[in-house]
N, CA, C and O atoms as CSV, one atom per row, in Angstrom:
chain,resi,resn,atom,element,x,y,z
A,1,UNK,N,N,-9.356,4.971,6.706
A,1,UNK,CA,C,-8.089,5.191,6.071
A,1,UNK,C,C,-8.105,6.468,5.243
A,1,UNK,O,O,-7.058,7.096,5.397
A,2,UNK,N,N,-8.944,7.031,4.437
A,2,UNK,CA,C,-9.373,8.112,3.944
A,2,UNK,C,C,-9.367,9.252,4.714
A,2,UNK,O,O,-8.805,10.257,4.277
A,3,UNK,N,N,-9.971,9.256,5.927
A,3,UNK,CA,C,-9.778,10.523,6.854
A,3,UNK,C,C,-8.737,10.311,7.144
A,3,UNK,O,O,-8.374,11.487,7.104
A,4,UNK,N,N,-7.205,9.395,7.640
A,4,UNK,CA,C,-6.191,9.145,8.003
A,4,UNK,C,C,-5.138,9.737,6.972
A,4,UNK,O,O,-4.064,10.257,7.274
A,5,UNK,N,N,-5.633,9.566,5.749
A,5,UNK,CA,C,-4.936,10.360,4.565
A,5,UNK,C,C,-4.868,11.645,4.584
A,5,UNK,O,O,-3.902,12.407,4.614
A,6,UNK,N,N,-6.567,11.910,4.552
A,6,UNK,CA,C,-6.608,13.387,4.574
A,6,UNK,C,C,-6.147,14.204,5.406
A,6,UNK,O,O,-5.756,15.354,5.210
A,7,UNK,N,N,-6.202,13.424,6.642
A,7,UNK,CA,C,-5.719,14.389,8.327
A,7,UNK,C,C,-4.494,14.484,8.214
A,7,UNK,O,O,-3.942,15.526,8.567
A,8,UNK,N,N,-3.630,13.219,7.595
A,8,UNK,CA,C,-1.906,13.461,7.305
A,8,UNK,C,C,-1.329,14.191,5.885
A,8,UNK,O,O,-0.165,14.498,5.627
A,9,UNK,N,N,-2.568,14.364,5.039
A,9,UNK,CA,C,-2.221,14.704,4.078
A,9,UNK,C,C,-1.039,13.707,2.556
A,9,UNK,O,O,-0.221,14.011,1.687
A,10,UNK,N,N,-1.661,12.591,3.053
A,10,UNK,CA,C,-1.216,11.982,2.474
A,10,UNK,C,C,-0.927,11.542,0.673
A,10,UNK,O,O,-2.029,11.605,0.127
A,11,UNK,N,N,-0.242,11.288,0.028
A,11,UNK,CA,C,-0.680,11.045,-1.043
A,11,UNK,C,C,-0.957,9.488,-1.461
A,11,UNK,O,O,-1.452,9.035,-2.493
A,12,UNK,N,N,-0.609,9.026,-0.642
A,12,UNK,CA,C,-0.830,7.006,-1.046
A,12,UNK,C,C,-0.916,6.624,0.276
A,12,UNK,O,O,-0.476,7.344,1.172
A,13,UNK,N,N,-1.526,5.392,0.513
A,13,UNK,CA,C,-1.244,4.366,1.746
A,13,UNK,C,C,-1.184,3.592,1.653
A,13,UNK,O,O,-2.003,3.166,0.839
A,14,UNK,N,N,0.102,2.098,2.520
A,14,UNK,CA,C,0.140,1.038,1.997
A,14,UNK,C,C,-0.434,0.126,3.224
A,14,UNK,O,O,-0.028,0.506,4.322
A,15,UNK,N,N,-1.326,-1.038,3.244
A,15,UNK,CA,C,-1.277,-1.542,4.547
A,15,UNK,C,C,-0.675,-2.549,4.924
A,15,UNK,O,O,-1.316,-3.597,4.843
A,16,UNK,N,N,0.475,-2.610,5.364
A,16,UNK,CA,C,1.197,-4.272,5.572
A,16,UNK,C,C,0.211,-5.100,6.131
A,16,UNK,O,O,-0.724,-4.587,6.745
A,17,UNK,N,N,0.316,-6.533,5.974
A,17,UNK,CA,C,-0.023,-7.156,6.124
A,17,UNK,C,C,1.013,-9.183,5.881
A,17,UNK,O,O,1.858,-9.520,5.051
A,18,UNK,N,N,0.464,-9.860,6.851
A,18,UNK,CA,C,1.585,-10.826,6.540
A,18,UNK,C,C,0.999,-11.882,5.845
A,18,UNK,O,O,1.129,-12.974,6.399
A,19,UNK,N,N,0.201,-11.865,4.458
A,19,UNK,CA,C,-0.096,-12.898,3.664
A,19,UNK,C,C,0.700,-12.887,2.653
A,19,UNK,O,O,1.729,-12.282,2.955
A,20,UNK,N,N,0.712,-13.294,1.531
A,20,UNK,CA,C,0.744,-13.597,0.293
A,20,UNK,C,C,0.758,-13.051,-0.476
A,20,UNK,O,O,1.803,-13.173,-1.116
A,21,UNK,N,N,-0.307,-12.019,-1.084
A,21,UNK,CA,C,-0.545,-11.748,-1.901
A,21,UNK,C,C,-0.826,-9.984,-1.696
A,21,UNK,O,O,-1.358,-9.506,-0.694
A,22,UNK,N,N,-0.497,-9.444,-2.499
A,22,UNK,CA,C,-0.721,-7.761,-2.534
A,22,UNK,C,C,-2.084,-7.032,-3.358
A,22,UNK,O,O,-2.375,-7.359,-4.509
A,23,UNK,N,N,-2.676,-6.239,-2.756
A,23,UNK,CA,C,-4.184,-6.015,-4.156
A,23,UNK,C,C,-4.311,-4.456,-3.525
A,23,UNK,O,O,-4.033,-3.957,-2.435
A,24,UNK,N,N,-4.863,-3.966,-4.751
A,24,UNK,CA,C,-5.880,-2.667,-4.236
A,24,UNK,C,C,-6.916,-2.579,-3.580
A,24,UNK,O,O,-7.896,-3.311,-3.715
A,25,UNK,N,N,-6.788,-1.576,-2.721
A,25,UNK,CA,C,-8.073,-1.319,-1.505
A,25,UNK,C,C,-8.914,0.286,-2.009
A,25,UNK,O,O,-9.945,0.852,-1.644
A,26,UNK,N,N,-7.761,0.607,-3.087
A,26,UNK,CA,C,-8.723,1.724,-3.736
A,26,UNK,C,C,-7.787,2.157,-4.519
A,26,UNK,O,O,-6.807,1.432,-4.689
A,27,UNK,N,N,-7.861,3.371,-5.147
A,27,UNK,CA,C,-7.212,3.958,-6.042
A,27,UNK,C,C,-6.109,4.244,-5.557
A,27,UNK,O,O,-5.204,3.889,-6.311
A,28,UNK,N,N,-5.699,4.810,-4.477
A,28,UNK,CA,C,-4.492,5.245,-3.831
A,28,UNK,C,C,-4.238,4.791,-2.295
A,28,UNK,O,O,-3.591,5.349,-1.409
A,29,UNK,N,N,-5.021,3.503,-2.293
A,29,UNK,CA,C,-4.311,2.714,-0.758
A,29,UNK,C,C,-4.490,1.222,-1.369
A,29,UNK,O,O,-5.473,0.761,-1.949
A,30,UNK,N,N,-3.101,0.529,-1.031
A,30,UNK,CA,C,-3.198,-0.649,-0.875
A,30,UNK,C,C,-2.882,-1.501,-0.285
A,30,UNK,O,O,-1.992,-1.170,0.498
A,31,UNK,N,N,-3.255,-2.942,-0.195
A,31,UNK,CA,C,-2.745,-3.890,1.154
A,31,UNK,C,C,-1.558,-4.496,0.384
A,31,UNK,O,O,-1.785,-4.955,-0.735
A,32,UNK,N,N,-0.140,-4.541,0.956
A,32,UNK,CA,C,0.774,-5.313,0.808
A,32,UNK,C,C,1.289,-5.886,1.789
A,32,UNK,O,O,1.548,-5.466,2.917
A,33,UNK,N,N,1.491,-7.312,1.102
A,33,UNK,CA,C,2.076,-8.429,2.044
A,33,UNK,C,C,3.540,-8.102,2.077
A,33,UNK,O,O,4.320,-7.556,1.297
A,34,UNK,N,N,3.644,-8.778,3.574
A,34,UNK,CA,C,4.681,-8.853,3.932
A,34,UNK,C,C,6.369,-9.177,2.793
A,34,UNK,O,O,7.392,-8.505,2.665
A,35,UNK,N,N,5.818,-10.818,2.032
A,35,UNK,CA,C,6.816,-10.675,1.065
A,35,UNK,C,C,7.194,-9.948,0.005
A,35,UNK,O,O,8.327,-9.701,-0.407
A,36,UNK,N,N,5.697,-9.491,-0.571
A,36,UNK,CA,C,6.344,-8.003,-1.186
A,36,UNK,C,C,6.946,-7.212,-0.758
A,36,UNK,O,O,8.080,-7.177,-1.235
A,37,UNK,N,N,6.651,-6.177,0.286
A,37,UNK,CA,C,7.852,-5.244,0.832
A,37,UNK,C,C,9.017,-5.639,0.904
A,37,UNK,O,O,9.895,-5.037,0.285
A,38,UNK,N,N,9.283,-6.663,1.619
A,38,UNK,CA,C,10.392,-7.054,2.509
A,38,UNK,C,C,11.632,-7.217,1.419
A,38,UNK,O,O,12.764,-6.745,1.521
A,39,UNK,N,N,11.029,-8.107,0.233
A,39,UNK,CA,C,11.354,-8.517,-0.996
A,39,UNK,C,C,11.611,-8.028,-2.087
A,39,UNK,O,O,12.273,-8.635,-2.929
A,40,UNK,N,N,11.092,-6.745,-2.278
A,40,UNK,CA,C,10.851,-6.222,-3.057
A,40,UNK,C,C,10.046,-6.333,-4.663
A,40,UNK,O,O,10.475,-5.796,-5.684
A,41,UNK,N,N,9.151,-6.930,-4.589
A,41,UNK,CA,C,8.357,-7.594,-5.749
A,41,UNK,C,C,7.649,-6.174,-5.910
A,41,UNK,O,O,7.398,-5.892,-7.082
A,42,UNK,N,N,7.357,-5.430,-5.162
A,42,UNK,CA,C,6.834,-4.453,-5.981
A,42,UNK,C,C,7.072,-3.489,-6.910
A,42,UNK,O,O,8.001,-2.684,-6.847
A,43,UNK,N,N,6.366,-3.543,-7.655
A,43,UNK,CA,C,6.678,-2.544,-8.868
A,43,UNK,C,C,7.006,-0.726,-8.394
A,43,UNK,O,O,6.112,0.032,-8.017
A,44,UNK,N,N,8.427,-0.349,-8.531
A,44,UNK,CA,C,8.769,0.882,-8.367
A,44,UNK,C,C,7.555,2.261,-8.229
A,44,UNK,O,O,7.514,3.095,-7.324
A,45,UNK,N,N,6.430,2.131,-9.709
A,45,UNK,CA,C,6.126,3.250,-9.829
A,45,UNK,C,C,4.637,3.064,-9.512
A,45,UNK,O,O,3.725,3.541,-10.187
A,46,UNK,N,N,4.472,2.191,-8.221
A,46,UNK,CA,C,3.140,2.049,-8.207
A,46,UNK,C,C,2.034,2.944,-7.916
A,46,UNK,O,O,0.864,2.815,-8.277
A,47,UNK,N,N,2.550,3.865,-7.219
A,47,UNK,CA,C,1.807,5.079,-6.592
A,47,UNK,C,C,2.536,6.719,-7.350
A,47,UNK,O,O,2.536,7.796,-6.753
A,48,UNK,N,N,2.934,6.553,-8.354
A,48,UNK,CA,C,3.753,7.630,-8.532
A,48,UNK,C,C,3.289,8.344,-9.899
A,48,UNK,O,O,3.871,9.353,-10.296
């Protein structure tokens, strides 16, 4: 995911996923579930 950043130049990555629960996978990628996105439970300025 790191070379995937770097090669796109990315500044954050999120990884969907369809559980439950949302967490950090590092400083600037994280796994979010499905009901967060969809839902919007996430916090606006998470990556910003």
């Amino acid at each position: 995911m790191r070379i995937a950043m770097n090669d796109l130049k990315l500044d954050s990555l999120w990884v969907l996923h369809p559980g439950d629960k949302s967490w950090p996978l590092d400083a600037k990628i994280r796994s979010v579930s499905g009901n967060d996105f969809f839902w919007g439970s996430l916090a606006e300025s998470e990556f910003r």
